[in-house]
Residue, then its C-alpha position, 0 to 999 in steps of 0.5 A: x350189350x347185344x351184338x349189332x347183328x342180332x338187333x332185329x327190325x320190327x316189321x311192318x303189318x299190312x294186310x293182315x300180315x307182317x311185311x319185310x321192306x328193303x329200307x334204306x335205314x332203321x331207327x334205334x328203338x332204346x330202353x328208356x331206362x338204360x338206353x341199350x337199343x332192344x330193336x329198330x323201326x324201319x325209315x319207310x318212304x313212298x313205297x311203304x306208304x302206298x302199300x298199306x293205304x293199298x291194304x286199306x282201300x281194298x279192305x275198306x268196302x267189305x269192312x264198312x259193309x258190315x253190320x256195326x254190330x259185328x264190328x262192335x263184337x270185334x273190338x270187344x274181342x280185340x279188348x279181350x285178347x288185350x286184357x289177356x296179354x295185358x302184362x306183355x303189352x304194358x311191359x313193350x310200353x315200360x320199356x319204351x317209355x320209362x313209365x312205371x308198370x302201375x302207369x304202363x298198366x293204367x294205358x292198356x286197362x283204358x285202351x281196352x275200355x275205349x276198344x269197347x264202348x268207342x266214342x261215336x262218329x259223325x263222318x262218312x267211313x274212308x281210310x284213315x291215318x292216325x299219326x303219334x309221338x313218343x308222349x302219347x304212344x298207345x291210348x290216344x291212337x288206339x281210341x281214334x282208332x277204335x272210333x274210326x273201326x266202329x264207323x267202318x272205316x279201315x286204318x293205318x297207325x303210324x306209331x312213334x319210331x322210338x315207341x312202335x312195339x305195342x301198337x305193332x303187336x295190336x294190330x297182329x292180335x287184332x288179326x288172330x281175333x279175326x280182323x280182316x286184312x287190310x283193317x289195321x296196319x301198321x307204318x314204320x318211320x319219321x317225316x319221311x312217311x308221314x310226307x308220303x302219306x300226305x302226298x297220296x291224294x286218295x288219303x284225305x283223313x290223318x288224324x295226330x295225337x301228341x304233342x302241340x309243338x309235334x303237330x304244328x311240325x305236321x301240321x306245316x306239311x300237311x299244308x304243303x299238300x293242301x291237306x289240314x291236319x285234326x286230332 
């Protein structure tokens, strides 16, 4: 087991870089297999929320102003890089989920397919949360993303606190492919930031992809704040 002090934090990605928060708690990230903690997300709040929808407004208009064309190569480039570190990313999602290399390895070979030929959208761009729970951690999140990036919108990804790695280790590949800032970011957390994040009135898009009974659970809070919740 390792000593408690040299369990490290995964740091949130926000404007292109990674971003150290003071959160008042973390969340043991375990290996699925064996139960021994390997890392630990932040318990972010408000603060944290307002940040990246910050990142994300600043970056949208330059985003979304680019030719679709330009956006296309992007993600294909982001497809690319993926498949090149496609053993690392299936490793980071094995370990999390307990998935089998062949499944892990299935996830991240369909993630790079969605990144290249996203399914098109008819909605005006904004900026975009996209919520997840431990039973659809990767591919779901990454194809309304890659939807939502094509149609120039700017996103946040919320991955499951006891799933975070692969989603966080995209964005930072996807900024060293040249990704602007603000594009993709990424929260760490649980109800706490997803509450934050419906309660910023400048948000009106959340998207969540997981299981029913997680997303009535969202879905309620959402409500709260006169906002509906899609998939």
């Amino acid at each position: 087991m390792p000593n408690q002090e040299e369990i490290r934090a995964i740091p949130l990605w926000i404007n292109g870089h990674a971003y150290l928060t003071m959160a008042p708690a973390f969340i043991d990230v375990r290996d699925a297999r064996n139960q021994q903690i390997k890392r630990r997300t932040p318990r972010c709040g408000s603060l944290e929320a307002a940040a990246a929808v910050a990142a994300a407004e600043q970056a949208r208009l330059e985003w979304s102003e680019r030719r679709i064309v330009d956006r296309s190569a992007l993600l294909g480039s982001l497809a690319d890089a993926l498949s090149g570190y496609a053993e690392h990313f299936a490793g980071l999602l094995g370990e999390e989920t307990g998935w089998t290399a062949a499944q892990a390895t299935a996830e991240i070979a369909s993630a790079g397919d969605a990144l290249r030929s996203p399914a098109p959208i008819d909605a005006a761009n904004g900026v975009i949360a996209i919520l997840c729970d431990r039973h659809q951690p990767f591919l779901a999140v990454v194809r309304l993303a890659a939807s939502w990036l094509l149609a120039g919108s700017t996103v946040i990804l919320k991955p499951s606190p006891h799933v975070p790695s692969a989603l966080f280790a995209l964005a930072e590949l996807a900024t060293r492919c040249g990704f602007p800032g603000g594009v993709i970011n990424v929260l760490h957390g649980d109800l706490e930031v997803i509450e934050a994040l419906f309660a910023i009135d400048s948000l009106p898009h959340l998207r969540f992809a997981g299981e029913p009974a997680a997303a009535a659970r969202i879905a309620a809070i959402a409500a709260g704040h006169g906002k509906t919740l899609s998939d």
